[in-house]
DSSP file (Angstrom, degrees, kcal/mol; ACC not computed):
  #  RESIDUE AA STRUCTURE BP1 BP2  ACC     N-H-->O    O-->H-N    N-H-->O    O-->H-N    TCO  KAPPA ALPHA  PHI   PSI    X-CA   Y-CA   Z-CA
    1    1 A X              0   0    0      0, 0.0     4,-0.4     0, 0.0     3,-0.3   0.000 360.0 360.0 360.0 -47.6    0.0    0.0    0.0
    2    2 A X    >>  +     0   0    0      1,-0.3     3,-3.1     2,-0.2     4,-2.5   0.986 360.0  49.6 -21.0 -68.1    3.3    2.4    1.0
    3    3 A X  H 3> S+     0   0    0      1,-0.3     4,-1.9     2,-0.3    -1,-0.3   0.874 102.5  50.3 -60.3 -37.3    4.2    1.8   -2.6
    4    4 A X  H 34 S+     0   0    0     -3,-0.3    -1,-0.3     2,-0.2    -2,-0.2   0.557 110.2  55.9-106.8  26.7    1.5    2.5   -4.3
    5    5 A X  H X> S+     0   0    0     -3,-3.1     3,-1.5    -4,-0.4     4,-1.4   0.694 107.1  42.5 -78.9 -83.9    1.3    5.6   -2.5
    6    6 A X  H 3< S+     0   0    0     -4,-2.5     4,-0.4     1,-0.3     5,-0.2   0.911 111.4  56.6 -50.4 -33.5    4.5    7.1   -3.1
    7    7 A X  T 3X S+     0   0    0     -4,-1.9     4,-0.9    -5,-0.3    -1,-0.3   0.726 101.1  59.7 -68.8 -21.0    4.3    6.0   -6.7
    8    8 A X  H <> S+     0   0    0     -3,-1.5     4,-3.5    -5,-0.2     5,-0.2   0.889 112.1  42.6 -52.2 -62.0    0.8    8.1   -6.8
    9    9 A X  H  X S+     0   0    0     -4,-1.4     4,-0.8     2,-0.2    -2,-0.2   0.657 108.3  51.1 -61.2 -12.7    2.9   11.0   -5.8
   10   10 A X  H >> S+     0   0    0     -5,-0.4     3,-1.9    -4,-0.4     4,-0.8   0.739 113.9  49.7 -90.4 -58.5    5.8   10.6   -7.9
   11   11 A X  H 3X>S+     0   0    0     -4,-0.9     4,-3.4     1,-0.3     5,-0.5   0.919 120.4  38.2 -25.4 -49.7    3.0   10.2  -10.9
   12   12 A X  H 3X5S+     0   0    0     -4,-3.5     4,-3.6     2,-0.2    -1,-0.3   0.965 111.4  58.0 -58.0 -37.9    1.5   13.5   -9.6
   13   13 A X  H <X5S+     0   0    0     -3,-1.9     4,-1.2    -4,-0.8    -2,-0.2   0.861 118.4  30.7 -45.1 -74.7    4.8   14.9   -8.9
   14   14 A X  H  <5S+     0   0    0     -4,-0.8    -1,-0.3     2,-0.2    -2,-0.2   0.561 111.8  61.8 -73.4 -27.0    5.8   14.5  -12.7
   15   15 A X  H ><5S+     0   0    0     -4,-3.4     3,-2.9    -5,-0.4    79,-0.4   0.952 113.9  41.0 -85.9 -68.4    2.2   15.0  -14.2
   16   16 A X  H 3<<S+     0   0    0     -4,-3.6    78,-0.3    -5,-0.5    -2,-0.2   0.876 112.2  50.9 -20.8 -66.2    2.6   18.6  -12.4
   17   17 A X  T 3< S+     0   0    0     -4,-1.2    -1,-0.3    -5,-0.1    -2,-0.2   0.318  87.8 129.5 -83.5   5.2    6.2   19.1  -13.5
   18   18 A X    <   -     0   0    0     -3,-2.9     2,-0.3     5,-0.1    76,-0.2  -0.409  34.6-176.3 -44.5 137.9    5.0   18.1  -17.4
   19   19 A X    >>  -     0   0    0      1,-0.2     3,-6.5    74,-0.1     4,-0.8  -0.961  42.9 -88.5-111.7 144.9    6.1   20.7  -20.0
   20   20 A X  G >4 S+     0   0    0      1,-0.3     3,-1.9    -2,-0.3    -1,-0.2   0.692 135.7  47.2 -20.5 -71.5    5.2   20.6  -23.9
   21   21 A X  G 34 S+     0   0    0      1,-0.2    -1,-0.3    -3,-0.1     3,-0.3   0.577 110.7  50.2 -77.2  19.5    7.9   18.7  -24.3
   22   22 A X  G X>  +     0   0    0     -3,-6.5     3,-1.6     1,-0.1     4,-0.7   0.364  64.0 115.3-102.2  -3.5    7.1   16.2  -21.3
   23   23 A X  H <X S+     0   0    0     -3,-1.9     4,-0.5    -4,-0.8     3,-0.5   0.836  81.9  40.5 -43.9 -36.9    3.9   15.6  -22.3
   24   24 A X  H 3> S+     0   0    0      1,-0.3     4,-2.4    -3,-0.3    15,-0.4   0.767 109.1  60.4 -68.1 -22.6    5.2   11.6  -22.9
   25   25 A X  H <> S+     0   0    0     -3,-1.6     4,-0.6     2,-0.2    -1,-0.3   0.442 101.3  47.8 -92.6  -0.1    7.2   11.6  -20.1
   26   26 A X  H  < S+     0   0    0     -4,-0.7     4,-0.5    -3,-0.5    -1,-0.2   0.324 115.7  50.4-128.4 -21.9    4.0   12.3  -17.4
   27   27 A X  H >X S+     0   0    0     -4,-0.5     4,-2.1    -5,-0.4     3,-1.2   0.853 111.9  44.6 -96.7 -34.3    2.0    9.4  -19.3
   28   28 A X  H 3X S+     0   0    0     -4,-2.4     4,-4.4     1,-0.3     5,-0.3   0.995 115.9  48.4 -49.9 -51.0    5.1    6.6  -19.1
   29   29 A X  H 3< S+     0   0    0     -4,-0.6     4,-0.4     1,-0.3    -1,-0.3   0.734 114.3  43.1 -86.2   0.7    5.5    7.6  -15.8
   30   30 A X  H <> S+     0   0    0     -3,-1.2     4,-0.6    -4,-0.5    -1,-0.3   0.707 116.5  48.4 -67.6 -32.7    1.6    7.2  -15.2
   31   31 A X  H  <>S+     0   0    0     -4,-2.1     5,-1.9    -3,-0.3     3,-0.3   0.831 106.1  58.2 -75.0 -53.7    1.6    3.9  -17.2
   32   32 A X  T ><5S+     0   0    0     -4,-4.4     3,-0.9    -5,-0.5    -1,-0.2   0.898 103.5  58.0 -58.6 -24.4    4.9    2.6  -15.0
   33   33 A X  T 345S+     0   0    0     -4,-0.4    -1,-0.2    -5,-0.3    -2,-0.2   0.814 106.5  47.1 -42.2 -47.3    2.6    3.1  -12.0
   34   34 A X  T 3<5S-     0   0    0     -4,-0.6    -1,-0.3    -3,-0.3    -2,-0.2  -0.103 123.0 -98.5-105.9  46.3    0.5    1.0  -13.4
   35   35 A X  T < 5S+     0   0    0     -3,-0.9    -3,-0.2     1,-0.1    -2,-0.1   0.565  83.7 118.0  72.5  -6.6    2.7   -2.0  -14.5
   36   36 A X      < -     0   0    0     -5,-1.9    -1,-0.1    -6,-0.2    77,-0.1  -0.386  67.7 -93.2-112.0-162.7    3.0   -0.9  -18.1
   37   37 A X        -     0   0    0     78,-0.1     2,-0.3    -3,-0.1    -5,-0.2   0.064  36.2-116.9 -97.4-162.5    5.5    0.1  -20.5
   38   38 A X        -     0   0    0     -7,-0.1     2,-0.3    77,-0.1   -13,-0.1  -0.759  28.2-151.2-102.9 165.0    6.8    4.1  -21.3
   39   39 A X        -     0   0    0    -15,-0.4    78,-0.3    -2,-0.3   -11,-0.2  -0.829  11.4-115.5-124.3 158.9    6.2    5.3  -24.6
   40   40 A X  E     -a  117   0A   0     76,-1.4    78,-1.6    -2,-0.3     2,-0.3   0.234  27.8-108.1 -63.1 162.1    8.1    8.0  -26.5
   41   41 A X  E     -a  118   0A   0     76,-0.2     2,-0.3    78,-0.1    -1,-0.2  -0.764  44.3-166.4-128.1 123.8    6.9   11.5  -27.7
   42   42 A X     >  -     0   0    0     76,-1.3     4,-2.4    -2,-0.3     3,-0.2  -0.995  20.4-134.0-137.8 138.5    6.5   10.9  -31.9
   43   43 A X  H  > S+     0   0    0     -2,-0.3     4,-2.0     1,-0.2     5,-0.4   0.918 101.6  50.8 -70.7 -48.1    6.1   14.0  -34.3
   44   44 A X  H  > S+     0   0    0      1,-0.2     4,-1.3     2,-0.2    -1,-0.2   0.843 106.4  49.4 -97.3   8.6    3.5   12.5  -36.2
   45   45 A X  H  > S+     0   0    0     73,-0.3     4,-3.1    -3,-0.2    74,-0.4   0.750 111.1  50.3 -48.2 -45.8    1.4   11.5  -33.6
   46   46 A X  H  X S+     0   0    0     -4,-2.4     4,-4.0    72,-0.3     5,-0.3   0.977 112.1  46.1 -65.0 -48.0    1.7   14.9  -32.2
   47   47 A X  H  X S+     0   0    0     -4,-2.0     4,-2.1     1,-0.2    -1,-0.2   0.924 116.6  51.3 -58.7 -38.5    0.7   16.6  -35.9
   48   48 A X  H >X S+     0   0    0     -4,-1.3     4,-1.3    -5,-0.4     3,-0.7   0.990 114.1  39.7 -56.6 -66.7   -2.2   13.7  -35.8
   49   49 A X  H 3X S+     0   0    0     -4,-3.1     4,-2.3    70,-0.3    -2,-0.2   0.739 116.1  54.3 -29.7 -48.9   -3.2   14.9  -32.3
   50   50 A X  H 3X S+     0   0    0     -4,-4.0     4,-1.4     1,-0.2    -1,-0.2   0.792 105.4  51.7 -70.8 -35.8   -2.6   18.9  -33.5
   51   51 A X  H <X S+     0   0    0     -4,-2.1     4,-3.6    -3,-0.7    -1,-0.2   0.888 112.5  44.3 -69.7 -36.5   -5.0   18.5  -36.5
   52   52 A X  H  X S+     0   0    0     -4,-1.3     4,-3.3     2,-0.2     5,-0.3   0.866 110.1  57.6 -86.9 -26.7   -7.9   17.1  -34.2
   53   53 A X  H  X S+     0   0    0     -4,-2.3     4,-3.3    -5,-0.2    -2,-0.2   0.993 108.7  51.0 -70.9 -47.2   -7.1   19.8  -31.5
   54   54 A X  H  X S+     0   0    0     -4,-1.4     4,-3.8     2,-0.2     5,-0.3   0.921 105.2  49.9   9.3 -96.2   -7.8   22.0  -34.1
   55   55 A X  H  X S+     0   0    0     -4,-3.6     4,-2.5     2,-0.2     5,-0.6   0.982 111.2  46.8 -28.6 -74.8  -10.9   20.8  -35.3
   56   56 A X  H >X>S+     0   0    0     -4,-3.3     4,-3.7     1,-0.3     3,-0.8   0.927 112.7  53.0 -55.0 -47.4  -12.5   20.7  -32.2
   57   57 A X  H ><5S+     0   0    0     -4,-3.3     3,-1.0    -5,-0.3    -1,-0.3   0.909 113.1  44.9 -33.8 -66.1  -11.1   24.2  -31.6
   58   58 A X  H 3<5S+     0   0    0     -4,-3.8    -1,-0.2     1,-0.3    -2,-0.2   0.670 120.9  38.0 -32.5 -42.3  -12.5   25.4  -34.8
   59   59 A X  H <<5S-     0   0    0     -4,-2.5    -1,-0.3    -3,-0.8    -2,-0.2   0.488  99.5-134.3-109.4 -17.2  -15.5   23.9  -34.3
   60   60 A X  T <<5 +     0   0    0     -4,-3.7     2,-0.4    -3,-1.0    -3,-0.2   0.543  68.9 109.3  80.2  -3.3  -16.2   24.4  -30.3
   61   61 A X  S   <S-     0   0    0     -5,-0.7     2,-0.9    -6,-0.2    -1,-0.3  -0.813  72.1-131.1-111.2 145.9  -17.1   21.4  -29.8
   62   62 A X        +     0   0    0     -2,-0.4     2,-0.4    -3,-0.1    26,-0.1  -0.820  54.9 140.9 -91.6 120.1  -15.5   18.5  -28.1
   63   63 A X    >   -     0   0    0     -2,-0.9     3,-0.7   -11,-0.2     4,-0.2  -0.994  53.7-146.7-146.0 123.5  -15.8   16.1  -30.3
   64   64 A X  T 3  S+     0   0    0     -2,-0.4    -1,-0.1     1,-0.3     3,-0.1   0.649 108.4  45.6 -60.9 -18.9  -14.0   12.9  -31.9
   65   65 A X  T >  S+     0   0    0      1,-0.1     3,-3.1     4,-0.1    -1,-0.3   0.384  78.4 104.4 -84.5 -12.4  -15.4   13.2  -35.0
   66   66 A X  T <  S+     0   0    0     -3,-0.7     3,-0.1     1,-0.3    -2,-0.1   0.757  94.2  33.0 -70.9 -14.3  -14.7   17.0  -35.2
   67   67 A X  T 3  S-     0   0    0      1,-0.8    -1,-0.3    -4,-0.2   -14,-0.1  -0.208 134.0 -86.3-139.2  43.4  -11.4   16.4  -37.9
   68   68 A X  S <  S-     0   0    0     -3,-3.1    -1,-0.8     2,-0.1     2,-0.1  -0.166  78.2 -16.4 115.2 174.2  -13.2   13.6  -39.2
   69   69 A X     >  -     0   0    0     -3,-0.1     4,-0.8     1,-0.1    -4,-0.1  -0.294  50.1-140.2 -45.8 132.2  -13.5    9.8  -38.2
   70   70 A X  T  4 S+     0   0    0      2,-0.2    -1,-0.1     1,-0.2    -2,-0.1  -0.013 107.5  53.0 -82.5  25.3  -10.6    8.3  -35.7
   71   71 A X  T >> S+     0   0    0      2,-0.1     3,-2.3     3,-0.1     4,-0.7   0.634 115.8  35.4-115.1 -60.4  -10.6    5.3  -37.8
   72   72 A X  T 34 S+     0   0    0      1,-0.2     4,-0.2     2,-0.2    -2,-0.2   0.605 112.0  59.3 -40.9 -32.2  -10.1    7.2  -40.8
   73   73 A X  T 3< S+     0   0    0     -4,-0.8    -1,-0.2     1,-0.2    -3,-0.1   0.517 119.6  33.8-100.0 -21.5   -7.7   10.0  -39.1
   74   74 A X  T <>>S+     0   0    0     -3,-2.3     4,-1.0     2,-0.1     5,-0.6   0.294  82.1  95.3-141.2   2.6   -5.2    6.8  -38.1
   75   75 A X  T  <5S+     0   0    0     -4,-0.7    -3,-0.1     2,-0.2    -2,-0.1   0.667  76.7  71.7 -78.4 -21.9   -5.3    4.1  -40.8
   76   76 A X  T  45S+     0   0    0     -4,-0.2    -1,-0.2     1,-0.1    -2,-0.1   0.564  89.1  61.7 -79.5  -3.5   -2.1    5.7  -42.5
   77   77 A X  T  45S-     0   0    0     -3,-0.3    -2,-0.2     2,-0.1    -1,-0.1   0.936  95.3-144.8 -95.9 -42.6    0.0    4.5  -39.8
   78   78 A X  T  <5 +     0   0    0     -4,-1.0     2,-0.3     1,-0.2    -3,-0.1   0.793  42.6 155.9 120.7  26.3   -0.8    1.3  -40.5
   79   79 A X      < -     0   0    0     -5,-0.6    -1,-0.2     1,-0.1     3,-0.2  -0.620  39.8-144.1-108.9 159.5   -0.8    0.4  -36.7
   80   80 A X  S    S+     0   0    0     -2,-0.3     2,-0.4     1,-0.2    -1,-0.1   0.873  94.6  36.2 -76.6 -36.4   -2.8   -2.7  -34.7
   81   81 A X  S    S+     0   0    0     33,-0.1    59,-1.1    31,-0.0     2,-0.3  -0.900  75.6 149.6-117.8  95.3   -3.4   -1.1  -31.9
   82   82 A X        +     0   0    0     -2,-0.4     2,-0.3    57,-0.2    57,-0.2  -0.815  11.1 168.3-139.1 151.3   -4.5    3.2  -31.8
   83   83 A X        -     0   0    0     -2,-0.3     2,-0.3    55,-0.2    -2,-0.0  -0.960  16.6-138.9-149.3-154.0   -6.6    5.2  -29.6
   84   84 A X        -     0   0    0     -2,-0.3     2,-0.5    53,-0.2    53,-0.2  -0.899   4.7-163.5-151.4 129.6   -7.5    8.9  -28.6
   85   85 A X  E     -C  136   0B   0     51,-2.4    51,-2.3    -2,-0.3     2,-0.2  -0.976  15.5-179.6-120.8 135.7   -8.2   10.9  -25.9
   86   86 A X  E     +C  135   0B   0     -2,-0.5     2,-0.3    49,-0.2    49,-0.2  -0.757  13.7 137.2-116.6 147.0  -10.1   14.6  -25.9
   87   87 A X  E     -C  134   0B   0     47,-1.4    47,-1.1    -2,-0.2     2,-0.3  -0.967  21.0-162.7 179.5-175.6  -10.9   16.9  -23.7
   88   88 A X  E     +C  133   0B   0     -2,-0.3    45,-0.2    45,-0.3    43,-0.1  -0.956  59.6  69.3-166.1 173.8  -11.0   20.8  -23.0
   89   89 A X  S    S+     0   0    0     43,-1.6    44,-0.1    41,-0.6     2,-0.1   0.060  76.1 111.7  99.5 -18.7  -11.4   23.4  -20.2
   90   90 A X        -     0   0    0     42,-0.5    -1,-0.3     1,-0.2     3,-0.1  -0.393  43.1-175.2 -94.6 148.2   -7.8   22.5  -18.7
   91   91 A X  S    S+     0   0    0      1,-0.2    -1,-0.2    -2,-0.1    -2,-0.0   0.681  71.4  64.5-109.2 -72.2   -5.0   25.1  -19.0
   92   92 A X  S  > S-     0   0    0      1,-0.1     4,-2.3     2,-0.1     3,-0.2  -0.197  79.3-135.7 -80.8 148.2   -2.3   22.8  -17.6
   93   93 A X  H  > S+     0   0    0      1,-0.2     4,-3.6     2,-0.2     5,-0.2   0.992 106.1  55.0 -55.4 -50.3   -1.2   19.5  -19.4
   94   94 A X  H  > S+     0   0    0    -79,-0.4     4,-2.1   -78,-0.3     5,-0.4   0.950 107.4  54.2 -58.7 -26.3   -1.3   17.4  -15.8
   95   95 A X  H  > S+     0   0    0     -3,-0.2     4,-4.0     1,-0.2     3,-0.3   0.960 104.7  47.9 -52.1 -67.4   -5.0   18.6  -15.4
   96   96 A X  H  < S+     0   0    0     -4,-2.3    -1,-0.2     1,-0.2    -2,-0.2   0.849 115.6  48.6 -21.2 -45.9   -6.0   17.4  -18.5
   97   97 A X  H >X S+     0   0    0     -4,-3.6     4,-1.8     1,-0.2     3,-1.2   0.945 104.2  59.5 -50.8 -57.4   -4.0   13.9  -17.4
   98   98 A X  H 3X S+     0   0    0     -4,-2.1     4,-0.9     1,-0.4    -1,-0.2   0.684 108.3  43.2 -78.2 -38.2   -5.6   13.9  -14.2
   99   99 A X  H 3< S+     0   0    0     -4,-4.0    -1,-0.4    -5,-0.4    -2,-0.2   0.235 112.6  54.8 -85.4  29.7   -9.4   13.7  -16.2
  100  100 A X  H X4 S+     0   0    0     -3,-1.2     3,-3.3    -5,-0.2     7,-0.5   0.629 112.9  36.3-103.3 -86.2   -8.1   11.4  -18.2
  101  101 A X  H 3< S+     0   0    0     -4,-1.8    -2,-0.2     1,-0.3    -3,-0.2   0.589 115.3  57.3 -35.7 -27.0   -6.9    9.0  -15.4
  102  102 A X  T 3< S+     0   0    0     -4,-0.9     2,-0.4    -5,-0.2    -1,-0.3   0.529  98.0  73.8-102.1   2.1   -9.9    9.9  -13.6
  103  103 A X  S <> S-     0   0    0     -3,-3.3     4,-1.2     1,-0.2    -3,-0.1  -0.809  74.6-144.5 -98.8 138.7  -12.1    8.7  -16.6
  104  104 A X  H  > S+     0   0    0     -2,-0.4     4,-2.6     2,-0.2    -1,-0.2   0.966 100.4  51.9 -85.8 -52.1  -12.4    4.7  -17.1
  105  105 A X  H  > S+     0   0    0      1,-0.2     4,-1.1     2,-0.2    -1,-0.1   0.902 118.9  36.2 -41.8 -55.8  -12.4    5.2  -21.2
  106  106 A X  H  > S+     0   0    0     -6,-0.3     4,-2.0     2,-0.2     5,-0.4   0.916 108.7  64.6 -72.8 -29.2   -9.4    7.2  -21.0
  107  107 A X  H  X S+     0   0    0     -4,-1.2     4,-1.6    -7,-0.5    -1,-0.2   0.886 108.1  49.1 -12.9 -69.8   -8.0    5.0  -18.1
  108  108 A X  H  < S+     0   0    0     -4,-2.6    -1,-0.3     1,-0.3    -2,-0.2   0.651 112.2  38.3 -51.7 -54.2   -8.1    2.8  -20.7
  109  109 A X  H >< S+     0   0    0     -4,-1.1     3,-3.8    -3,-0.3    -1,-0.3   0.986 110.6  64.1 -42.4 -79.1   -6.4    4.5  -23.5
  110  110 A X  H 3< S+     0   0    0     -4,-2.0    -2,-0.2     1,-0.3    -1,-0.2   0.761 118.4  22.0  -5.0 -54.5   -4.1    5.9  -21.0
  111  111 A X  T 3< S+     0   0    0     -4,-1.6     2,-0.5    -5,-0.4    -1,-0.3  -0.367  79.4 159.4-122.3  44.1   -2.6    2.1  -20.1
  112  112 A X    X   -     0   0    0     -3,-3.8     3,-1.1    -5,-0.1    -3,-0.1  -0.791  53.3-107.1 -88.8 135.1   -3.6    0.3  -23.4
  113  113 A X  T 3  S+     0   0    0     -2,-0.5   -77,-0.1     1,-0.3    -2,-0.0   0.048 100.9  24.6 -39.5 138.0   -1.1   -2.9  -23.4
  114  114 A X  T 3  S+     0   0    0      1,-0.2    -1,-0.3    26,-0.1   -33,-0.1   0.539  73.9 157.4  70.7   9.4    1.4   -2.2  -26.0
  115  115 A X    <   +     0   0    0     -3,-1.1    -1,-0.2     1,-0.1    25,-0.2  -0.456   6.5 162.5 -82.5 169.0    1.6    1.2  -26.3
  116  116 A X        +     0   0    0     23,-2.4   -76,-1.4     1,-0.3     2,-0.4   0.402  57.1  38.5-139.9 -32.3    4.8    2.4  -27.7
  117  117 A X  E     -aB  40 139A   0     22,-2.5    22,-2.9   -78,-0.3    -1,-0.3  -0.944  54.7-168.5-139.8 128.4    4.2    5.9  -28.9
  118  118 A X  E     -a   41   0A   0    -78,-1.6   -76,-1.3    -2,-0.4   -73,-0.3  -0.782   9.8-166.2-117.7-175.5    2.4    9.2  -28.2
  119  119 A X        +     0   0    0    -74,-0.4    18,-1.8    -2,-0.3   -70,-0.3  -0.592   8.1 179.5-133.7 117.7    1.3   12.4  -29.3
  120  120 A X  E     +D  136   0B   0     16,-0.2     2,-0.3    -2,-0.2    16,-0.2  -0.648  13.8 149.7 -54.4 124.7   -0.1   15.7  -27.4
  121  121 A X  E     -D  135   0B   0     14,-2.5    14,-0.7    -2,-0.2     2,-0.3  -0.935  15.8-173.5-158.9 154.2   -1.1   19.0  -28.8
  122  122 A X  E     -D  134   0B   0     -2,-0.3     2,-0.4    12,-0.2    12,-0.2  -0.961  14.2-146.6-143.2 132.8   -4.0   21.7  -27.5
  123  123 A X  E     -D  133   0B   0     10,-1.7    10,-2.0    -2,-0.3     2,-0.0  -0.998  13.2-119.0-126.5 143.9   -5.1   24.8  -29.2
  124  124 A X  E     +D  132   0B   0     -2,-0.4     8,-0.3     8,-0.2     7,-0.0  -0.223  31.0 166.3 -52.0 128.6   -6.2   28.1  -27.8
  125  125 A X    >   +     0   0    0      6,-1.8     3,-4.8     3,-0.2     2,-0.7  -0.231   8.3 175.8-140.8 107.0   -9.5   29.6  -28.4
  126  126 A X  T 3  S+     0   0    0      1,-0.2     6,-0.1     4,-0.1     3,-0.0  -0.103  78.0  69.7 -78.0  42.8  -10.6   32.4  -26.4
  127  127 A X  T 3  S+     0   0    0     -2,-0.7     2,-0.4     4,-0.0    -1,-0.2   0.489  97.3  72.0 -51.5 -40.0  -13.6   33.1  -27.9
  128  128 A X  S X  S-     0   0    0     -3,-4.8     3,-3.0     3,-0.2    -3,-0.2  -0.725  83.3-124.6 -89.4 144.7  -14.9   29.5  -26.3
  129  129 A X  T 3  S+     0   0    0     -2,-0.4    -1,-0.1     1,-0.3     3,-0.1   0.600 109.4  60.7 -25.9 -45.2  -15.6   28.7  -23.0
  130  130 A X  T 3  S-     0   0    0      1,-0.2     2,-2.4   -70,-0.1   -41,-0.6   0.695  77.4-169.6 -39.4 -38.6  -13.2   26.0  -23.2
  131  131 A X    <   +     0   0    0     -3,-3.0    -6,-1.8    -6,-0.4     2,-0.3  -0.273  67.0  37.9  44.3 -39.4  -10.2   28.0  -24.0
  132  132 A X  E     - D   0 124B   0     -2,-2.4   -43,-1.6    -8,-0.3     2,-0.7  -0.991  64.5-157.3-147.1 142.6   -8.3   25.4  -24.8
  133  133 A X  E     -CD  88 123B   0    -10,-2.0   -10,-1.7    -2,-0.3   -45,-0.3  -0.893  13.2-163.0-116.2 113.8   -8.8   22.0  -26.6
  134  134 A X  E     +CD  87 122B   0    -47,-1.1   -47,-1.4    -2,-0.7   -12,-0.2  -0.485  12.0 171.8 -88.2 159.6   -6.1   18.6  -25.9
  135  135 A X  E     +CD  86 121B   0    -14,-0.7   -14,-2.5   -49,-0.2     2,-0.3  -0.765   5.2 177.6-156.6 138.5   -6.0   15.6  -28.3
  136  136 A X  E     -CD  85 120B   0    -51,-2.3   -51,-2.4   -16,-0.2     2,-0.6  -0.846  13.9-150.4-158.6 138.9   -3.4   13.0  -27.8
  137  137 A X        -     0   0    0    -18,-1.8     2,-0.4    -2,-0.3   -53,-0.2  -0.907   8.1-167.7-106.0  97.7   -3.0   10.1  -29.7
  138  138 A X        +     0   0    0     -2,-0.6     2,-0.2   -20,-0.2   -55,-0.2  -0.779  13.4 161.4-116.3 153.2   -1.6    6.7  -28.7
  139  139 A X  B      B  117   0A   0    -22,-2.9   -22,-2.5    -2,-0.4   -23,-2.4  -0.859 360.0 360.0-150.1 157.9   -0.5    3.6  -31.0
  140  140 A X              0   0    0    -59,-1.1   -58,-0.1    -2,-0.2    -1,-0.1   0.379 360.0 360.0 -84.9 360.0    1.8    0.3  -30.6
């Protein structure tokens, strides 16, 4: 129980301490919490991730479809295993984490078996309530 206490904190610890370019490094070390492997920060994951934050910016909505079908959006990598996680309202990357984790769908995403690779990206717009819209995209 000790342990998986102090490894709640480190997770938090690092989720906190996240910066754009840590964004991988605050889900590995949430996935090592949980028995599973790290993945890597990949550029076209992130661009995948950046197009959908996008959308949904564009569009105001949070939405999975908003830059089209995830099936569609992720069939050029050519990978077994893919998923996505959305959200908005969150300034800082570890909030965002912290509904994800606190969500069973993204749980899921979050720790899916075999992940290898992510990408993160949020865009700004303060016309919507939201202010800012996350995507991150993770694949084996």
């Amino acid at each position: 129980m000790r342990s998986a206490v102090l490894a709640l904190a480190l997770v938090l610890a690092l989720a906190t301490a996240a910066s754009a370019a840590d964004y991988a490094g605050a889900i590995s070390a949430y996935r090592r919490a949980h028995g599973m492997t790290a993945v890597k920060l990949d550029a076209k994951l992130n661009a995948m991730a950046l197009k959908q934050a996008q959308a949904m910016s564009a569009s105001g909505s949070v939405s999975h479809s908003a830059g089209g079908s995830f099936f569609t959006r992720v069939a050029p990598l050519k990978k077994q295993r893919a998923a996505e996680n959305i959200g908005a309202g969150f300034i800082a990357f570890a909030e965002m984490l912290k509904q994800w984790e606190d969500s069973a769908g993204h749980r899921e995403n979050l720790l899916m078996p075999g992940a290898k690779r992510a990408g993160v990206a949020y865009v700004d717009n303060a016309k919507s309530p939201y202010r800012r819209f996350w995507a991150m995209v993770i694949t084996d």
